[in-house]
C-alpha positions in Angstrom: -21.3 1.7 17.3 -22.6 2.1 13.5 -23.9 -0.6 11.9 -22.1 -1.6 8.6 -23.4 -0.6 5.6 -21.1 -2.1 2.1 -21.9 1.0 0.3 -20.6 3.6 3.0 -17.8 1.7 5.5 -14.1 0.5 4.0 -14.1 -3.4 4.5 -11.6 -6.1 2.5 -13.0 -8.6 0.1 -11.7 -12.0 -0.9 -11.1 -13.0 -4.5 -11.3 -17.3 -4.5 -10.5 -17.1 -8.2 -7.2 -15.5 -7.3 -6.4 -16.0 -3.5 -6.2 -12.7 -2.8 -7.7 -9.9 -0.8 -9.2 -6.3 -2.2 -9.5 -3.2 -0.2 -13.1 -1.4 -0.6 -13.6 2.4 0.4 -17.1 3.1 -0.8 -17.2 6.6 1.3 -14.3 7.8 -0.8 -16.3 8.1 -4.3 -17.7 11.0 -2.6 -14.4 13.2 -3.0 -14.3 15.7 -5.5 -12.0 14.6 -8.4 -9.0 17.3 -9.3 -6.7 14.8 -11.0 -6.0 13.9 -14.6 -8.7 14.0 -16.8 -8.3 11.7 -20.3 -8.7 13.4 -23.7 -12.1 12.4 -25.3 -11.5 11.4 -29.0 -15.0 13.1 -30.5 -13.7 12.4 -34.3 -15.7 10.4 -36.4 -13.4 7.1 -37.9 -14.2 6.3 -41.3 -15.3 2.6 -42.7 -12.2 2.3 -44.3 -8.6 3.9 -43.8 -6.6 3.2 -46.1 -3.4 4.3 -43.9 -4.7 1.5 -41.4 -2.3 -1.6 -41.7 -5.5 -3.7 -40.3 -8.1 -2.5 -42.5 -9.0 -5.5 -45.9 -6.6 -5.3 -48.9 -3.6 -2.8 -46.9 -0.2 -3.3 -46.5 1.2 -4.3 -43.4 4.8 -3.2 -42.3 6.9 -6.4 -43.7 5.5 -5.7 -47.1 2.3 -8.6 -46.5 -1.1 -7.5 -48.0 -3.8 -8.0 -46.1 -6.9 -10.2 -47.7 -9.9 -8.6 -48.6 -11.8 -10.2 -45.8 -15.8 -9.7 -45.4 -16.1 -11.1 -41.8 -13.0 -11.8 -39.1 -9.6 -12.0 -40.3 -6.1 -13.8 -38.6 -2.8 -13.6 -39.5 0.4 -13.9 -37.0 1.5 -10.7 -35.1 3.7 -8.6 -37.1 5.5 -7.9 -33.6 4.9 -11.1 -31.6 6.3 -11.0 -27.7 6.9 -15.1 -28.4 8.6 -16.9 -30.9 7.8 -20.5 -32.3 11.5 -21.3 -32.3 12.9 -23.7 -29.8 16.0 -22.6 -28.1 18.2 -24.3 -25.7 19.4 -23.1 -22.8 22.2 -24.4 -20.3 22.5 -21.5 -17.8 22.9 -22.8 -14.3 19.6 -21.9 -12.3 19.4 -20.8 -8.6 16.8 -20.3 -6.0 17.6 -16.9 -6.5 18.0 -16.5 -10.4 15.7 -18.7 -12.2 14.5 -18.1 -16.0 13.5 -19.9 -18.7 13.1 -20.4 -22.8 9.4 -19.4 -23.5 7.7 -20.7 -26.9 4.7 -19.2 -28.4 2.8 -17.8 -31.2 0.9 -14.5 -31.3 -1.8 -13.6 -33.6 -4.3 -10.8 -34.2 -7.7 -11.6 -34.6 -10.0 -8.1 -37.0 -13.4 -8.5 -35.9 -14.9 -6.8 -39.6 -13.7 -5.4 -42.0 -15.5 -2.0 -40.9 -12.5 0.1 -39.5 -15.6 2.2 -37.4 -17.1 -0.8 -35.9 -17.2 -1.7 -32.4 -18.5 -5.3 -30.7 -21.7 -3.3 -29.1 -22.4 -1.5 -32.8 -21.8 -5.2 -34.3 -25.4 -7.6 -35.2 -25.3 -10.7 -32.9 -24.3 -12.8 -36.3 -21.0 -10.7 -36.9 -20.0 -12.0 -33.2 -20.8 -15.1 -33.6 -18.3 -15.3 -36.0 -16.1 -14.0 -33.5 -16.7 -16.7 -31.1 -16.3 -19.2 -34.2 -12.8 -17.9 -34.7 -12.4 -17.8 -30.9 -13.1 -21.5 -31.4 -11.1 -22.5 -34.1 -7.8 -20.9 -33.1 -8.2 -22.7 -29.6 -8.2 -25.8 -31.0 -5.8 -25.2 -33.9 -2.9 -23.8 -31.9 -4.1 -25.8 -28.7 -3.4 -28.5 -30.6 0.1 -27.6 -31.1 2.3 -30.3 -29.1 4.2 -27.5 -27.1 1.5 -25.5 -26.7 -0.3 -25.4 -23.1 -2.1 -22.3 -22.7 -3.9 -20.2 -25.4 -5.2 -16.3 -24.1 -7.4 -14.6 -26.0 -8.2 -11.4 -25.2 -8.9 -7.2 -26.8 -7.4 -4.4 -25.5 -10.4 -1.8 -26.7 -9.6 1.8 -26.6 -6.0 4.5 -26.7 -6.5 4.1 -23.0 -6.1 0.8 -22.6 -2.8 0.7 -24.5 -4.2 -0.3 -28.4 -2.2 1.6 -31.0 -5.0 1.3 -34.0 -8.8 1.7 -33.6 -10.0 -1.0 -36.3 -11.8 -3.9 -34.1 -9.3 -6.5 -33.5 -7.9 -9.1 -30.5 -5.0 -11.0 -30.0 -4.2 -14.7 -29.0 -1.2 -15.3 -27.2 -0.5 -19.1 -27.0 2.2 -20.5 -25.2 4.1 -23.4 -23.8 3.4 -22.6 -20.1 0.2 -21.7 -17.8 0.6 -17.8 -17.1 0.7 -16.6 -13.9 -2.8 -15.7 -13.4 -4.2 -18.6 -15.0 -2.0 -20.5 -12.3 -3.4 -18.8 -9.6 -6.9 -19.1 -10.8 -6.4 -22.9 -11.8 -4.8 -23.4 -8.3 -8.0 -22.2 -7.0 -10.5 -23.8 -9.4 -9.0 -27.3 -8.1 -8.9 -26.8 -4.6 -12.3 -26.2 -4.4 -13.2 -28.6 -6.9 -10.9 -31.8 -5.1 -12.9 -30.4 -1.9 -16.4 -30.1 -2.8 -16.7 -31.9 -6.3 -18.6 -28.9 -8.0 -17.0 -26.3 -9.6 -16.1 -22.9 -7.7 -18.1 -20.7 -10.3 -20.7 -22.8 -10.4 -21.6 -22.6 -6.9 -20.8 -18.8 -7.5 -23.1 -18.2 -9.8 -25.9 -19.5 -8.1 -25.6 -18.0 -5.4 -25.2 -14.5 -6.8 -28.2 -15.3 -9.0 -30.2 -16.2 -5.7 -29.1 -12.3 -4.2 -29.7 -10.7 -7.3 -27.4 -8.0 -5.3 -24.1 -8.1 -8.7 -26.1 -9.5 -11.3 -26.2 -7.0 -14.4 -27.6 -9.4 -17.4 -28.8 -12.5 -17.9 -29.8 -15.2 -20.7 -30.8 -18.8 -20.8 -27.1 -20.0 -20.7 -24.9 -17.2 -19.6 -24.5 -14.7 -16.5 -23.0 -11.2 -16.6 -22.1 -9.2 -13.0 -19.8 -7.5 -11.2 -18.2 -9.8 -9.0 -18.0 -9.5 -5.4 -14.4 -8.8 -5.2 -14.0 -7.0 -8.3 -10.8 -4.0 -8.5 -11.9 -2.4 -11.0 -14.7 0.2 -11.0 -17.1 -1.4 -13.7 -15.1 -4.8 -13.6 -17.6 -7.6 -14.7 -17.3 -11.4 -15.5 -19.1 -13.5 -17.6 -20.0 -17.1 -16.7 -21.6 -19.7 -18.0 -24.4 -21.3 -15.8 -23.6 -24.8 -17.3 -20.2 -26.0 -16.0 -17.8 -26.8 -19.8 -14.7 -26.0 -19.6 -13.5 -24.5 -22.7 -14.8 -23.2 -26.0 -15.3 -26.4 -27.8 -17.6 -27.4 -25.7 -20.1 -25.0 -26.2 -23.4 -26.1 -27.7 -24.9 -23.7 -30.8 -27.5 -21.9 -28.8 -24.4 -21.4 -26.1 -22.8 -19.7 -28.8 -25.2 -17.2 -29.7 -26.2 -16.8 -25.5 -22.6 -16.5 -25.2 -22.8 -13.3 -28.5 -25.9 -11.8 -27.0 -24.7 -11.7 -23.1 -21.1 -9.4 -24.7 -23.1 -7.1 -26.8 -25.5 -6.6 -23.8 -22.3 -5.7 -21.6 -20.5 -4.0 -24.3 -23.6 -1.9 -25.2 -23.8 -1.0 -21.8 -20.4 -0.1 -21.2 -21.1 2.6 -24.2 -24.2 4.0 -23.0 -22.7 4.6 -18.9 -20.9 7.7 -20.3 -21.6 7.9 -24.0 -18.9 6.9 -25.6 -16.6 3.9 -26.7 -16.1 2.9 -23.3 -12.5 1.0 -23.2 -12.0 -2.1 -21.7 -9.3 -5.3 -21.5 -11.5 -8.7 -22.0 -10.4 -12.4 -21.9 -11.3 -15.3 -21.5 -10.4 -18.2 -19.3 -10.5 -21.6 -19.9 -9.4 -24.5 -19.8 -5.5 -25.1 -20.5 -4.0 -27.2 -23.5 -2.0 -29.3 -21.8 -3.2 -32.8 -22.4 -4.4 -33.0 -18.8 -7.6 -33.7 -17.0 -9.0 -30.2 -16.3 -12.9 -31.1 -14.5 -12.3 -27.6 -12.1 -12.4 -25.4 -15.2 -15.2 -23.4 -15.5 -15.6 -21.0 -18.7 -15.4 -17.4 -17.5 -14.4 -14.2 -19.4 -13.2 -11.1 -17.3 -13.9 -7.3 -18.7 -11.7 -4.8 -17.1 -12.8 -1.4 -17.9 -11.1 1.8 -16.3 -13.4 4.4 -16.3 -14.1 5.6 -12.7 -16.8 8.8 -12.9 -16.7 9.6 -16.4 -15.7 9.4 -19.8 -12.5 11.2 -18.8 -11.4 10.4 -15.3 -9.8 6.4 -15.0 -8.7 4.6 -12.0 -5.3 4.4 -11.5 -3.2 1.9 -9.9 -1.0 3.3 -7.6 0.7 3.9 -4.5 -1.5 1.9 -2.2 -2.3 -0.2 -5.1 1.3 -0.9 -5.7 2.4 -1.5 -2.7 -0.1 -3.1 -0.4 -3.1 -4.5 -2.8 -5.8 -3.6 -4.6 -8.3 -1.2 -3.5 -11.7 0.3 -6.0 -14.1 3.5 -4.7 -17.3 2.4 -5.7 -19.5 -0.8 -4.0 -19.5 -3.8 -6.6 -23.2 -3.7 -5.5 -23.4 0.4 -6.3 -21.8 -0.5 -9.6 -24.0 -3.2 -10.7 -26.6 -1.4 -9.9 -25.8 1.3 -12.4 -24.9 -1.0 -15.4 -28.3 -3.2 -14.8 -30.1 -0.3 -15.2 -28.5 1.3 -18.5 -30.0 0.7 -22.0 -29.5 -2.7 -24.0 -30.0 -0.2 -26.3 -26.8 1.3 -28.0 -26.8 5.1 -27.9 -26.0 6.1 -31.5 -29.5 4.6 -32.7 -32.4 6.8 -33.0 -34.0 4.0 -30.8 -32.3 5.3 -27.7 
């Protein structure tokens, strides 16, 4: 009988963040790829566009000019999936058919004013006024008596589904805990009512005493691919002191915090030389007036580039109907981004 090796024999992994199992098949990264191949974008954006309804001083579609902002800009989403409105509702509710009103507000965050700009081609100042606006719209709409989660999050790159290239997020804040915050949170206390120390904490720890995921690290704040990440290059940022939330971040957590994203961001770009897309967010902890001690401040990257700058993972078939399976060893992968440049590969300095 072989002896198991992670980086050559399928094996199951289990998320505690999530409950929930992941199929890895490490031997299958070997087959020859024949499938769909993405169409690189190789043209060169320009600082400003003045067609772009995000770029300083345009018009957006209702008619509403944009300011002419020097650093991050917000405004509500022209196209919001939730409404600040209260409705009632008195539709009888079964086991079987249950829904519900669901209150929100969504905004969209512009990073700079630069419609070229990325986060890895950003100085660690411009993101640290990211953070700060991070910050400030968690506690304004956090505030908000009927709101209970706030999501931030960027959807970077055509791939991933964003319809306009300037740098921008979104917040989407609203009155109840979204499903995988649930299932995270769910988790987070468990282990927290069990052991009295936080789940990631523990986590990071021990994955900084392997040294077998770890891509980056700082004084405050840890970057790897976890062990049961789906995606190829998944990777999670944690913070090795256990807070909760954004406000609770100290100054030099702040600019740890900026340093450890453009390290990971920059690396993203260098593994194939070229914007590398990605969905980020972060979790924290929820707005809802409670007691929250399990929460541990975390933000997920979810990039899905597989082998190159045109080939993606997809989610299907097995995917869909059994659970979630990746190619590539967490370990193999880590191993490959630890290894790339902190060095962004447009600079001469490369």
């Amino acid at each position: 009988m072989e002896t198991f090796n992670n980086n050559e024999h399928p094996h199951r992994r289990y998320n505690p963040l999530t409950d929930e199992w992941i199929l890895v098949s490490p031997h299958r990264s070997k087959r020859p790829w024949q499938g769909q191949n993405e169409a690189v974008s190789t043209n060169a954006l320009p600082e400003y566009d003045p067609e772009c309804y995000l770029c300083a001083r345009n018009q957006r579609w209702n008619g509403i000019q944009n300011d002419n902002y020097t650093d991050t800009y917000v405004f509500e989403n022209d196209f919001a999936a939730l409404l600040e409105d209260e409705v009632q509702d008195n539709t009888p509710q079964s086991d079987l058919f249950q829904f519900k009103p669901e209150r929100g507000i969504n905004k969209v965050i512009c990073f700079s004013p630069k419609h070229n700009l990325t986060i890895p081609e950003m100085d660690l100042e411009g993101i640290q006024k990211i953070i700060e606006t991070w910050k400030a719209e968690y506690i304004e709409l956090g505030s908000k008596d009927f709101i209970n989660h706030v999501q931030i999050f960027e959807n970077k790159g055509s791939i991933m589904g964003c319809s306009n290239p300037h740098p921008h997020g979104q917040i989407w804040a609203q009155s109840s805990i979204p499903t995988q915050v649930e299932k995270t949170q769910k988790s987070l206390k468990n282990y927290y009512e069990k052991h009295q120390r936080s789940l990631l904490k523990e986590y990071v720890e021990e994955e900084l005493r392997r040294k077998e995921r770890i891509v980056s690290e700082n004084e405050h704040f840890v970057v790897l691919v976890p062990f049961w990440a789906i995606w190829p290059y998944e990777t999670l940022i944690v913070s090795k002191r256990h807070f909760g939330n954004l406000t609770q971040m100290t100054q030099k957590e702040i600019l740890a915090f900026a340093e450890i994203i453009k390290t990971i961001t920059v690396k993203y770009d260098n593994l194939f030389q070229t914007s590398f897309p990605y969905s980020s967010g972060i979790h924290q902890t929820p707005t809802d007036n409670e007691e929250h001690p399990e929460w541990h401040f975390h933000m997920h990257f979810y990039p899905p580039l597989l082998r190159s700058a045109s080939v993606k993972k997809f989610m299907v078939g097995y995917e869909m109907m059994g659970e979630a399976q990746r190619d590539i060893s967490p370990e193999k992968s880590a191993e490959i981004l630890r290894n790339l440049s902190d060095i962004h590969y447009t600079t001469k300095a490369f």
